[in-house]
C-alpha positions as CSV (number, residue, x, y, z in Angstrom):
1,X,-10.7,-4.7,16.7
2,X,-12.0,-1.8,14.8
3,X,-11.7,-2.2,10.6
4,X,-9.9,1.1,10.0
5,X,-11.6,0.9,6.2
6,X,-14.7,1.0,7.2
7,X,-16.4,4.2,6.0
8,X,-16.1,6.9,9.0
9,X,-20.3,7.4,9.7
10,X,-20.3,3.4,10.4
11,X,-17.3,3.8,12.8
12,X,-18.2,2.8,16.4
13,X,-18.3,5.7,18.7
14,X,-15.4,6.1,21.0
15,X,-16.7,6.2,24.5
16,X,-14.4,6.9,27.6
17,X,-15.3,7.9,31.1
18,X,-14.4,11.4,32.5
19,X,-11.6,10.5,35.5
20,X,-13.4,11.7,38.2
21,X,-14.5,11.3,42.2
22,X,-18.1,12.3,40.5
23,X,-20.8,9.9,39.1
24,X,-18.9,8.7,35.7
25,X,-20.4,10.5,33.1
26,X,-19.5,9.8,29.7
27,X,-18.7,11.2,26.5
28,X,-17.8,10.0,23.1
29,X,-15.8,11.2,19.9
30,X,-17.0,11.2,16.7
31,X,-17.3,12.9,12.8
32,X,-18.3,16.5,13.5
33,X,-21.5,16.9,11.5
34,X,-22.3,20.9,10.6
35,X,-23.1,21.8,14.0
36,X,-20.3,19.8,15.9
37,X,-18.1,21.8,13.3
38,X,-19.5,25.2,14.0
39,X,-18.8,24.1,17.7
40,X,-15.2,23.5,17.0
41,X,-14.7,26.6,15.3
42,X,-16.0,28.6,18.1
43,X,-14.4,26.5,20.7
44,X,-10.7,27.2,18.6
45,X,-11.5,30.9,19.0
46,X,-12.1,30.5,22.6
47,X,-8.7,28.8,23.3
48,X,-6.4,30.4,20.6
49,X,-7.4,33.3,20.2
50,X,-9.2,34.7,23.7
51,X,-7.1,32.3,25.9
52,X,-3.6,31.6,24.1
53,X,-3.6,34.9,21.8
54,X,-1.8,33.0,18.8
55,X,-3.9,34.3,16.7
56,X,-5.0,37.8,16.5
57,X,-8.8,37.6,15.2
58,X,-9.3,34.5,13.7
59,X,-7.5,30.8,13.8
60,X,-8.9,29.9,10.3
61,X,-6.7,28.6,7.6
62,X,-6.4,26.8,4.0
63,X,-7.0,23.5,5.5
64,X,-10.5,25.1,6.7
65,X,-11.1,25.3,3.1
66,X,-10.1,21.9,2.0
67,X,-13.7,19.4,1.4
68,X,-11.5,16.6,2.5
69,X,-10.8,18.0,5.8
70,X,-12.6,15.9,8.5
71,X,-13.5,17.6,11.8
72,X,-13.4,14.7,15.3
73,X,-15.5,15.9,18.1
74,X,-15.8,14.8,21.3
75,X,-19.8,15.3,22.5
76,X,-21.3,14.3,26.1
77,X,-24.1,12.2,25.7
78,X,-26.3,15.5,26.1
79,X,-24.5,16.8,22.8
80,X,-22.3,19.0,24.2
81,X,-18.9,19.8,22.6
82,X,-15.7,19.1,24.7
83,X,-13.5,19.5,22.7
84,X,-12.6,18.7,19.2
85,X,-9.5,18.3,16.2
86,X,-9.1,19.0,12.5
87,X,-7.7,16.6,9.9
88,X,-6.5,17.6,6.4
89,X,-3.7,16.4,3.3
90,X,-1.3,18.6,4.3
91,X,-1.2,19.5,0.5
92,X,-3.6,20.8,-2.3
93,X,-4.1,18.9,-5.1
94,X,-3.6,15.0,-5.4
95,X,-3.4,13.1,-2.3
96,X,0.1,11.6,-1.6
97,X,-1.0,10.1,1.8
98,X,0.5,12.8,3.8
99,X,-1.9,14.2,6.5
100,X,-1.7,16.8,9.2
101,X,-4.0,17.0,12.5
102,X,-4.5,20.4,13.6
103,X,-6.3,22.4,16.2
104,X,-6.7,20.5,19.1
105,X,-8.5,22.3,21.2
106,X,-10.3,21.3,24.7
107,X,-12.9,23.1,26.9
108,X,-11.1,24.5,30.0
109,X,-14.1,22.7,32.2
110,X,-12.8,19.2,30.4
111,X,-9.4,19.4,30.6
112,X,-9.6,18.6,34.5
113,X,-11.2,15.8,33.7
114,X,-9.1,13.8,31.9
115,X,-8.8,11.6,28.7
116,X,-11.0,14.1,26.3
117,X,-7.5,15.4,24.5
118,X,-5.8,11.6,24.1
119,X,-9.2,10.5,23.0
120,X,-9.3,12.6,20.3
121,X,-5.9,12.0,19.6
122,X,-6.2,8.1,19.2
123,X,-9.5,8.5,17.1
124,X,-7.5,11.1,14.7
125,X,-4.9,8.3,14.3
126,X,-7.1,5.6,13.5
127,X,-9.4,8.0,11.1
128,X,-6.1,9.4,9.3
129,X,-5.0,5.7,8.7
130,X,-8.3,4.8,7.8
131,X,-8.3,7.5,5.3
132,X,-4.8,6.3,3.6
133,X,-2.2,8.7,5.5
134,X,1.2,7.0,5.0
135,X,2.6,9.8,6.9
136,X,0.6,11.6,9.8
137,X,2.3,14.3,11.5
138,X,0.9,17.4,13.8
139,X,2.7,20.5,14.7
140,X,2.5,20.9,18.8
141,X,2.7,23.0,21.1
142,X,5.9,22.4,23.3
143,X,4.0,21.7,26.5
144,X,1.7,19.3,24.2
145,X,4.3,17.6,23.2
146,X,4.4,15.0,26.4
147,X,1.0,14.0,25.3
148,X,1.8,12.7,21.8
149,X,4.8,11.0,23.1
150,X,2.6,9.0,26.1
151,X,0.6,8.1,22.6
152,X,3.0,6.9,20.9
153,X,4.3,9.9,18.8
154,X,7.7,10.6,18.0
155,X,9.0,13.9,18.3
156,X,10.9,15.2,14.9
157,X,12.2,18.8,15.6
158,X,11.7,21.2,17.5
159,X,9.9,24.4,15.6
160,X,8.5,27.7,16.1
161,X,5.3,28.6,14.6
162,X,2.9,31.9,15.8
163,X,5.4,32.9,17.6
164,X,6.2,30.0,20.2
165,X,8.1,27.2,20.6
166,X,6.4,24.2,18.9
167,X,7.4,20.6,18.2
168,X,6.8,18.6,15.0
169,X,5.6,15.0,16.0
170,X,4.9,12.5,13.7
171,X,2.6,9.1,14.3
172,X,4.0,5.9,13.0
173,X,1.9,4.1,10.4
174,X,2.9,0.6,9.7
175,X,1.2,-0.8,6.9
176,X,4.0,-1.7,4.6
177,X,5.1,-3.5,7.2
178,X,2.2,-5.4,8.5
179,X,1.7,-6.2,4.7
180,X,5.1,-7.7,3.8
181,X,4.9,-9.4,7.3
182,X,1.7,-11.2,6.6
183,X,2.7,-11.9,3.1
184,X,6.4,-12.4,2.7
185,X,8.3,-12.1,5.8
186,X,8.4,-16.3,6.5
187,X,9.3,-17.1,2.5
188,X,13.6,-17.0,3.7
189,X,13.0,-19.4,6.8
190,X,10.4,-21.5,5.7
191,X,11.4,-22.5,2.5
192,X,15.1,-22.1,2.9
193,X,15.0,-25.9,3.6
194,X,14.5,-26.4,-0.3
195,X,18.1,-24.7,-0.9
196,X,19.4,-27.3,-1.5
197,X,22.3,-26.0,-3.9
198,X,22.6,-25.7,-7.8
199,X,19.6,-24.6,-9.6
200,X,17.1,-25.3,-6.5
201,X,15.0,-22.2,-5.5
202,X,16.1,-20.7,-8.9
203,X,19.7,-21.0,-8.5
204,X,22.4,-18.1,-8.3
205,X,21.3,-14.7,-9.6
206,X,17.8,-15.8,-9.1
207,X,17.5,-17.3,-5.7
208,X,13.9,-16.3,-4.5
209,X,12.5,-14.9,-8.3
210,X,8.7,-15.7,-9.2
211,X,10.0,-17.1,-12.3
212,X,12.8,-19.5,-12.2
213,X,15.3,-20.8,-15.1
214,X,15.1,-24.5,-15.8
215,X,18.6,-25.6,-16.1
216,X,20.3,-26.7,-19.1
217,X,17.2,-25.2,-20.9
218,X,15.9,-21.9,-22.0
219,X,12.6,-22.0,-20.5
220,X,11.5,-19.9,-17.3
221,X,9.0,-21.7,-14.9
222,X,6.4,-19.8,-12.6
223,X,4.0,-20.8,-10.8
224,X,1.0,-18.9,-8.5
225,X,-2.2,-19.8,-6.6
226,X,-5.3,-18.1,-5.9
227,X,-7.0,-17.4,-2.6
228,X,-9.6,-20.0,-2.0
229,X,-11.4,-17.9,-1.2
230,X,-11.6,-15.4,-4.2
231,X,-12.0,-19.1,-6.4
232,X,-15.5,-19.5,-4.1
233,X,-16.8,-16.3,-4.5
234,X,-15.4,-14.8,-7.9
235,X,-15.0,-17.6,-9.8
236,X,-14.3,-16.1,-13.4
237,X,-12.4,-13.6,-11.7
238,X,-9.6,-16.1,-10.1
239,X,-9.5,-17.7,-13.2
240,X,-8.2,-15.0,-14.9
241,X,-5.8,-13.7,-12.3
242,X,-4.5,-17.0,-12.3
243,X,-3.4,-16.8,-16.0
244,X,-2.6,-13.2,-15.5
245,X,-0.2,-13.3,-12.3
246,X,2.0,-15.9,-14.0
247,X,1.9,-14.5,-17.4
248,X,3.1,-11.1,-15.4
249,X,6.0,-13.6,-13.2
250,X,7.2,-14.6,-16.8
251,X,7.4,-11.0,-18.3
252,X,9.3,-9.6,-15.5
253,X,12.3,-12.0,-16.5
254,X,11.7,-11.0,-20.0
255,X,10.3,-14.5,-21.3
256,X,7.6,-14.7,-24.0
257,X,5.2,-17.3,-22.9
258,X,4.7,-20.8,-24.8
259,X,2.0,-22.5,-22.1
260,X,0.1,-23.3,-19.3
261,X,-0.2,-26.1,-17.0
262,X,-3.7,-25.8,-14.4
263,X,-5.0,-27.6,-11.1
264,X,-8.5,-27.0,-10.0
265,X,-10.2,-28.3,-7.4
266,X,-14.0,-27.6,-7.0
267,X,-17.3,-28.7,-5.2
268,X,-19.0,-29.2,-8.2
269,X,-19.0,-29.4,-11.8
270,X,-20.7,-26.3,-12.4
271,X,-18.4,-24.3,-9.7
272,X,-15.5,-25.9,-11.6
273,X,-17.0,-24.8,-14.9
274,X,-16.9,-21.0,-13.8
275,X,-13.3,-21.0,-13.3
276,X,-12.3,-22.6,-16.5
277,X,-14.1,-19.7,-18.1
278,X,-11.9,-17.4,-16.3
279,X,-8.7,-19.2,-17.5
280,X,-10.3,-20.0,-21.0
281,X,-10.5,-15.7,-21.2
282,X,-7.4,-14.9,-20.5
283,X,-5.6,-17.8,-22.2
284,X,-7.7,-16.3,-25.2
285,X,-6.6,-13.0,-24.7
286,X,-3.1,-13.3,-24.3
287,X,-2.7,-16.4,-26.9
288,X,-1.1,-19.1,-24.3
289,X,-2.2,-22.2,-24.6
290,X,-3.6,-24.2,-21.4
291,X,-1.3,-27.5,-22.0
292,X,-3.0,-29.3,-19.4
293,X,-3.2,-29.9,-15.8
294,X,-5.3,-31.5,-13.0
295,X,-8.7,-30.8,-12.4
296,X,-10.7,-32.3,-8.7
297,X,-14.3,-32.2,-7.6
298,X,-16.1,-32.4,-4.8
299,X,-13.1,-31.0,-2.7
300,X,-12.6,-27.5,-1.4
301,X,-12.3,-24.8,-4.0
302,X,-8.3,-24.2,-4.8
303,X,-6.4,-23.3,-8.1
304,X,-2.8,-22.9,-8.9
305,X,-1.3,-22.7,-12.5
306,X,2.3,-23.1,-13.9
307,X,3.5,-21.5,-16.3
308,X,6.2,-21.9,-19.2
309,X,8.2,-19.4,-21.0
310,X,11.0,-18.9,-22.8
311,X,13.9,-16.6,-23.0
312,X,17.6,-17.6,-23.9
313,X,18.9,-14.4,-20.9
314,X,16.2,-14.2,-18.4
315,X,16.7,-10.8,-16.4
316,X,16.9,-11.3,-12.8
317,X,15.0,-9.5,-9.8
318,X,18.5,-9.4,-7.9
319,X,20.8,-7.6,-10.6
320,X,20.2,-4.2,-9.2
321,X,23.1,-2.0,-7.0
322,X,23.0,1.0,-5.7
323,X,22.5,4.5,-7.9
324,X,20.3,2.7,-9.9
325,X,16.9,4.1,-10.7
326,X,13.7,2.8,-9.8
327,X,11.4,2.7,-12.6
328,X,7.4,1.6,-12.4
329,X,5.6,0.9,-15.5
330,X,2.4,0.1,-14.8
331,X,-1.4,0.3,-17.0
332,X,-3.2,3.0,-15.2
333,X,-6.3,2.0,-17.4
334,X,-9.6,0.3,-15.8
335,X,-10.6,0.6,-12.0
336,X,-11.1,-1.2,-8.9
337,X,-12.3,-4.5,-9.2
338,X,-15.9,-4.7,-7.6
339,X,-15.6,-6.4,-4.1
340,X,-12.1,-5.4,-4.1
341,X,-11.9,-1.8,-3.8
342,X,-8.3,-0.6,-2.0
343,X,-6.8,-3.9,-2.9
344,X,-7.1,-5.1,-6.6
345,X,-6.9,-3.0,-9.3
346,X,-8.2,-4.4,-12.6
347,X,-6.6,-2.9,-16.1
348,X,-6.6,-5.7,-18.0
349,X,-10.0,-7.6,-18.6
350,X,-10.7,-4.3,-20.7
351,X,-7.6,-4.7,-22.9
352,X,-7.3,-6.0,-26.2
353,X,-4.8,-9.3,-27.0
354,X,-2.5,-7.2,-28.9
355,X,-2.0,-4.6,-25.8
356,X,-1.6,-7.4,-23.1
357,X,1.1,-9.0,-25.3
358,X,2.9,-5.8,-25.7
359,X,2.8,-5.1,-21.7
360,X,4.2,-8.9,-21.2
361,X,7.3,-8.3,-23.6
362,X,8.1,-4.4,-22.1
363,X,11.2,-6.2,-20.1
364,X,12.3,-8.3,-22.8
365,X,12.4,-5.1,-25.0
366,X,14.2,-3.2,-22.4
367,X,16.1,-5.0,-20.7
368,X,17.1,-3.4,-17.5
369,X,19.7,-4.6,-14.6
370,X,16.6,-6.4,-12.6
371,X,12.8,-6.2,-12.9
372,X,10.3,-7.7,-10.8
373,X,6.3,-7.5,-11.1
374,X,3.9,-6.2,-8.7
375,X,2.1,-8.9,-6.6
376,X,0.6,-9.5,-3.2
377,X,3.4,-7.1,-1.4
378,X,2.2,-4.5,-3.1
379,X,4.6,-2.1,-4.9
380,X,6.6,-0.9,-1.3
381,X,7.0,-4.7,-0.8
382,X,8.0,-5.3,-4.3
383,X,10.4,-3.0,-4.3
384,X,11.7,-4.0,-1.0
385,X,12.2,-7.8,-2.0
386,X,13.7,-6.2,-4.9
387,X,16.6,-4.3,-3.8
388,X,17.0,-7.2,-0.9
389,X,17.6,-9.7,-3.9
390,X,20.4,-6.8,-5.0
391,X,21.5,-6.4,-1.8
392,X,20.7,-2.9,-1.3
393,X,18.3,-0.8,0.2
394,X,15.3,1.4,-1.8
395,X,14.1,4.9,-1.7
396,X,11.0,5.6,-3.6
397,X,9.6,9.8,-4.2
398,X,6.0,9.2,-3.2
399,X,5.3,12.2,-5.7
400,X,7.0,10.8,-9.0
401,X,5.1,7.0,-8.7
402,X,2.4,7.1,-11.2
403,X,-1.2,6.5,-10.2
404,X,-4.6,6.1,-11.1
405,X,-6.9,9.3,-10.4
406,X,-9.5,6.6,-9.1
407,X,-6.5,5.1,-6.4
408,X,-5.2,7.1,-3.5
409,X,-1.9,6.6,-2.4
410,X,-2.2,4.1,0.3
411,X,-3.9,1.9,-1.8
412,X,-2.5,2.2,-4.8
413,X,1.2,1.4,-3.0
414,X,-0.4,-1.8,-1.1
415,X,-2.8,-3.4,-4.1
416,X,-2.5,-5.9,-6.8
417,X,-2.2,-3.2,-9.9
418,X,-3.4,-5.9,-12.6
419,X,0.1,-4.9,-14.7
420,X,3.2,-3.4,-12.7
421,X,6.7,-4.2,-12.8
422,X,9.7,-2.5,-10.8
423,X,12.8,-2.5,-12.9
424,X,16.4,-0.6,-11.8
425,X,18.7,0.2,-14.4
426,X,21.9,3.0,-14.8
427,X,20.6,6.1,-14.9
428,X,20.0,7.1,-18.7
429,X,18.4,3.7,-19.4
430,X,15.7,4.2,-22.2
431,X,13.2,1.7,-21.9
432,X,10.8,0.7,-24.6
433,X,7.2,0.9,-25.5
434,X,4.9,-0.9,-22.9
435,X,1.6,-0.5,-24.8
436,X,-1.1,0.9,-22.9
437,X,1.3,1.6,-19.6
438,X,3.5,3.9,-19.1
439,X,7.1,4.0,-17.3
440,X,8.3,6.6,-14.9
441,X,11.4,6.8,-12.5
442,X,9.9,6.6,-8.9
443,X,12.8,6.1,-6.7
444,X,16.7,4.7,-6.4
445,X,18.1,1.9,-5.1
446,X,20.4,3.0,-2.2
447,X,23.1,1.1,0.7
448,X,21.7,-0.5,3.6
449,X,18.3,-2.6,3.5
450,X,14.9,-1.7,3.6
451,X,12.3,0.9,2.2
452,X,12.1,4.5,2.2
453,X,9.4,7.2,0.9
454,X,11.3,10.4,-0.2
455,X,8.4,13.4,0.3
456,X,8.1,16.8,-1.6
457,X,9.3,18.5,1.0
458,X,12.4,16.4,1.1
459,X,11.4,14.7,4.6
460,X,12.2,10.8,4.0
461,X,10.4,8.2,6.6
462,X,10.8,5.0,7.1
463,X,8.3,2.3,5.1
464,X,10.1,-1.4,5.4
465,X,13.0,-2.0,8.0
466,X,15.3,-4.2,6.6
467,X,14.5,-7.6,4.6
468,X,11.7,-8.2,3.1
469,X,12.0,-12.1,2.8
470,X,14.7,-13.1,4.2
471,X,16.3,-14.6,1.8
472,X,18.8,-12.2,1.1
473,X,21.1,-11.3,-1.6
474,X,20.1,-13.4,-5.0
């Protein structure tokens, strides 16, 4: 299977065989360099232009313009041009995710032939998803429109545009829901055997939480584990998240932390070492003390810690209802972590004790109806399990969700942000200081179930259908 993130030039050409009684020749699509560009441009004047007239002189627009515009061509192995398609944001300025394809044009010669137009098709799909689209959509011709739809496109409206009757199709792109599938989709029916009433599973108001209250008690309990994998090859690294995704568990309930509790195993003494430096670091930094744990060698590497805090009203992730605002307050500080670009964002190693503690008490300041950090869902999937734990539906405005400049869209709605929390509250809510991160309404929790992006043109498309989890309502 191709890797969609792998940088375009390394991309495997796309070779298909012209559908023909003749000896199978071949040809291949790929990313136009200067010349395959010219080509397309003076193959677009051939078709709309000389052939179509929709266009009077010229077919060239603003997206012509755009340096992040990326040109597919299909070539025969002689280097000819077939045919050829345009990629582009469909806005200036920031990327939000939202790409357009445009002028899809084929040689008349090669359209008998069969496969050059749905070959470049596909490739534009996997390059625009690739590239971070979370919405992909192409303006058609109406006699195209059959095409798109054999592909897999949905058709939206029906348009006119230079004159003619047109049709708006728009390619679904599932990575919220691949994510939340691989990630949190099993959590209702496979642990659902543990509910076994009471205070189990975090009892009522809290059924499902990171951080759960330990009855008759005010202490809040959490408890995460690192990727074996990131423990073998960035030791010091999962140390600290370690510390760092629990300390964040605690603080979304609005508990100040009193300690922590570790297991390692390692295949050595000196792996094992590396690790405890991590969670020495951050213990140090935030001023938790590691109470003790369990520590194994000579085992594969794994590491889980527990932590304790305390708060006498922990806020719940499942207090939300509908009209409530969606808020992310997040530390756009720091940058990807290095062998982790797209999917772990690191704003914390940077930060000094005192701003880490003030992130970690911005909830217990606040205090809004439910909060819930940022984790391995990502913040779509956050925000889904969210609103499922309020029994409601969400709807975030792609434009209003703070970002790093450094993080497109895609990424930055999909990755581990170091410090984010999703919190709903009544609309007027003030909510306090948060250090070095800011707070922004992003979105609303609505009826139904589910996740929607709202987009600046006021088009809303789907990004989660229905439960997150399946746990349901908290």
């Amino acid at each position: 299977m191709m890797d969609l993130r792998t940088p375009h030039h390394l991309l495997p050409p796309l070779e298909v065989p012209f559908l023909t009684g003749a000896p199978v020749p071949r040809f291949r699509v790929e990313v136009a360099d200067g010349d395959g560009e010219r080509a397309h441009r003076a193959l677009r004047r051939e078709v709309f232009v000389g052939e179509q007239g929709l266009f009077e002189r010229d077919d060239a627009d603003d997206a012509d313009d755009d340096p992040r515009r990326l040109v597919l061509v299909a070539r025969t192995p002689g280097g000819a041009v077939l045919g050829g398609v345009r990629l582009a944001p469909a806005l200036p300025g920031p990327d939000l995710g939202w790409w357009r394809g445009s002028r899809l044009a084929v040689q008349p010669r090669a359209r008998s032939l069969g496969g050059v137009g749905a070959a470049l098709v596909r490739a534009a799909c996997a390059h625009a998803e690739r590239l971070g689209a979370l919405r992909f959509e192409a303006t058609v011709q109406a006699a195209s429109a059959v095409l798109f739809r054999r592909l897999g496109w949905q058709a939206v409206r029906e348009v006119r545009a230079h004159g003619t009757a047109h049709v708006l199709v728009r390619y679904h792109l599932d990575r919220f829901q691949r994510l939340v599938e691989a990630t949190k989709a099993p959590l209702g029916a496979l642990l659902g055997g543990l509910d076994t009433g009471g205070a189990a599973l975090g009892g009522a108001g809290f059924r499902g939480d990171d951080a759960a209250p330990v009855p008759a008690s005010d202490l809040v309990a959490a408890c995460d584990a690192v990727l074996p994998s990131m423990v073998e090859r960035d030791p010091e690294w999962a140390g600290w998240c370690a510390v760092l995704v629990n300390l964040n568990d605690l603080a979304a309930t609005g508990a100040e932390p009193v300690g922590l509790l570790d297991a390692l195993a390692a295949r050595d003494a000196a792996s094992a070492a590396r690790v405890v430096a991590g969670l020495r670091a951050a213990a140090t930094a935030w001023d938790v003390p590691v109470l003790g744990g369990h520590t194994q060698l000579g085992v594969p590497a794994a590491l889980s810690v527990t932590a304790l805090g305390r708060t006498a009203h922990p806020v719940p992730a499942g207090g939300g209802r509908p009209g409530d605002e969606l808020h992310l307050t997040a530390d756009l500080g720091g940058g990807w972590r290095p062998g982790y670009r797209g999917t772990q964002w690191d704003s914390t190693t940077a930060r000094r004790g005192e701003e880490l503690r003030a992130m970690g008490l911005f909830v217990a300041r606040s205090r809004p109806a439910a909060a819930k950090d940022v984790s391995a869902a990502g913040l779509v999937g956050t925000t889904g399990m969210l609103a499922e734990a309020s029994g409601c539906g969400a709807e975030l405005d792609v434009a209003a969700v703070p970002r790093p400049d450094g993080a497109g869209a895609g990424d930055w709605f999909t990755c581990f942000p170091g410090f984010g929390i999703v919190s709903a509250a009544r609309p007027g809510w003030s909510p306090a200081p948060a250090g070095p991160a800011g707070t922004a309404v992003c979105g609303r929790l609505t009826g139904g179930a589910g996740v929607v992006l709202r987009w600046p043109d006021g088009e809303v498309t789907p990004a989660v259908r229905g439960a997150v989890t399946g746990w349901g309502r908290a």
